[in-house]
One Martini backbone bead per residue (centre of mass of N, CA, C, O) as a GRO file, in nm:
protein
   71
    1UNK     BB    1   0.096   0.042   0.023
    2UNK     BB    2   0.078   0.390  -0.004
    3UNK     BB    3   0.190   0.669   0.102
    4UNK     BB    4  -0.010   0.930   0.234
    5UNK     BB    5  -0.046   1.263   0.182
    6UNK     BB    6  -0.226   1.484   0.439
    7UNK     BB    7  -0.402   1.814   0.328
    8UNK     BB    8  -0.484   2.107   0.484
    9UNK     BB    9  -0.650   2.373   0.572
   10UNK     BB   10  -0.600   2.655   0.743
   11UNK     BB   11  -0.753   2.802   1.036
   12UNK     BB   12  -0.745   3.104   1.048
   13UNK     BB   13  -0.706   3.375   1.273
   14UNK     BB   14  -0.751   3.650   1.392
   15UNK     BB   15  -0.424   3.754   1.563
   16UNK     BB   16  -0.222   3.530   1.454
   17UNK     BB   17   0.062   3.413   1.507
   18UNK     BB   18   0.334   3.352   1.249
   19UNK     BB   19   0.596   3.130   1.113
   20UNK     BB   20   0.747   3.124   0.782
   21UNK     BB   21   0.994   2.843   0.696
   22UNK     BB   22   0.937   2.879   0.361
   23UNK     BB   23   0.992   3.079   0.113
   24UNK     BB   24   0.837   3.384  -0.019
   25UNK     BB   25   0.694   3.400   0.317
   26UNK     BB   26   0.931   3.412   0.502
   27UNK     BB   27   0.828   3.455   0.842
   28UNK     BB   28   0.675   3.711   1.035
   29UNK     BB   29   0.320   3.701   1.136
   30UNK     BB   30  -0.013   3.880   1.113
   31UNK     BB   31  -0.365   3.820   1.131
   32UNK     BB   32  -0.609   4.013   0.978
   33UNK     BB   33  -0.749   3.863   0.739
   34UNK     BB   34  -1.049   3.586   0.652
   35UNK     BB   35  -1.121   3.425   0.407
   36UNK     BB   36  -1.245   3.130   0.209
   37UNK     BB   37  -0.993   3.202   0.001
   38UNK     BB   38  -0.808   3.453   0.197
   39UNK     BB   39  -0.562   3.584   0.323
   40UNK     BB   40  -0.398   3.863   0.577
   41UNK     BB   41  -0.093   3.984   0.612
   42UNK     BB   42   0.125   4.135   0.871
   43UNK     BB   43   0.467   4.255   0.927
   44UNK     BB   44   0.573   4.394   1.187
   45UNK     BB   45   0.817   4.532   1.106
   46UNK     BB   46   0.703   4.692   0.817
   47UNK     BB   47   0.416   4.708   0.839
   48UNK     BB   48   0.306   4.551   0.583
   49UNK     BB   49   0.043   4.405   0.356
   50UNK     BB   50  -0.102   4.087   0.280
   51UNK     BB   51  -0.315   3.909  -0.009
   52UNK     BB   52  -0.370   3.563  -0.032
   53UNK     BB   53  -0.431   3.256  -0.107
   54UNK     BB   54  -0.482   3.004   0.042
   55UNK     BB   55  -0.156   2.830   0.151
   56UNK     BB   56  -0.124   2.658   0.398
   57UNK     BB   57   0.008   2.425   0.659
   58UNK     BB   58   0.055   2.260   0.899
   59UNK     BB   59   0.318   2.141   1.158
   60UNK     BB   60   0.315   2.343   1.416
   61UNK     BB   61   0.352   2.426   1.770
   62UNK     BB   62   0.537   2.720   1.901
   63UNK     BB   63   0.744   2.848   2.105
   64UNK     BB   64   0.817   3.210   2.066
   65UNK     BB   65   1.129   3.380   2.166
   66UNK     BB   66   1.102   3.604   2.019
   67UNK     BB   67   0.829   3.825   1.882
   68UNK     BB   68   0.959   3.868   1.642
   69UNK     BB   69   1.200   3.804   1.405
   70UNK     BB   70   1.496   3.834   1.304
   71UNK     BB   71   1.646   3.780   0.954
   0.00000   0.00000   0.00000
């Protein structure tokens, strides 16, 4: 039998800090705003602002201090 990877659309919620480890939105987010179809998401640090088709998919949870963390 193959072994199958199953990914899920992550439940974002508005005010969620997040950390994406990898590819061009990789860094510290802060989660303003979740549609259906797209999630809003700002900076800490230079608090510019973008909004993408939901796109992530959860792969645990840590404590992270500090956060933002400079990259």
């Amino acid at each position: 039998m193959p072994q199958i990877t199953v990914f899920r659309p992550y439940p974002f919620q508005v005010g969620q800090k997040i950390t994406i480890e990898g590819g061009p939105r990789r860094g510290d987010w802060e989660v303003i705003g979740v549609s259906d179809t797209h999630v809003r998401l700002k900076c800490p640090v230079s608090l510019r602002e973008f909004e993408w088709p939901l796109f992530c998919y959860v792969v645990g949870e840590k404590d992270l201090d500090p956060w933002p963390q400079r990259h």
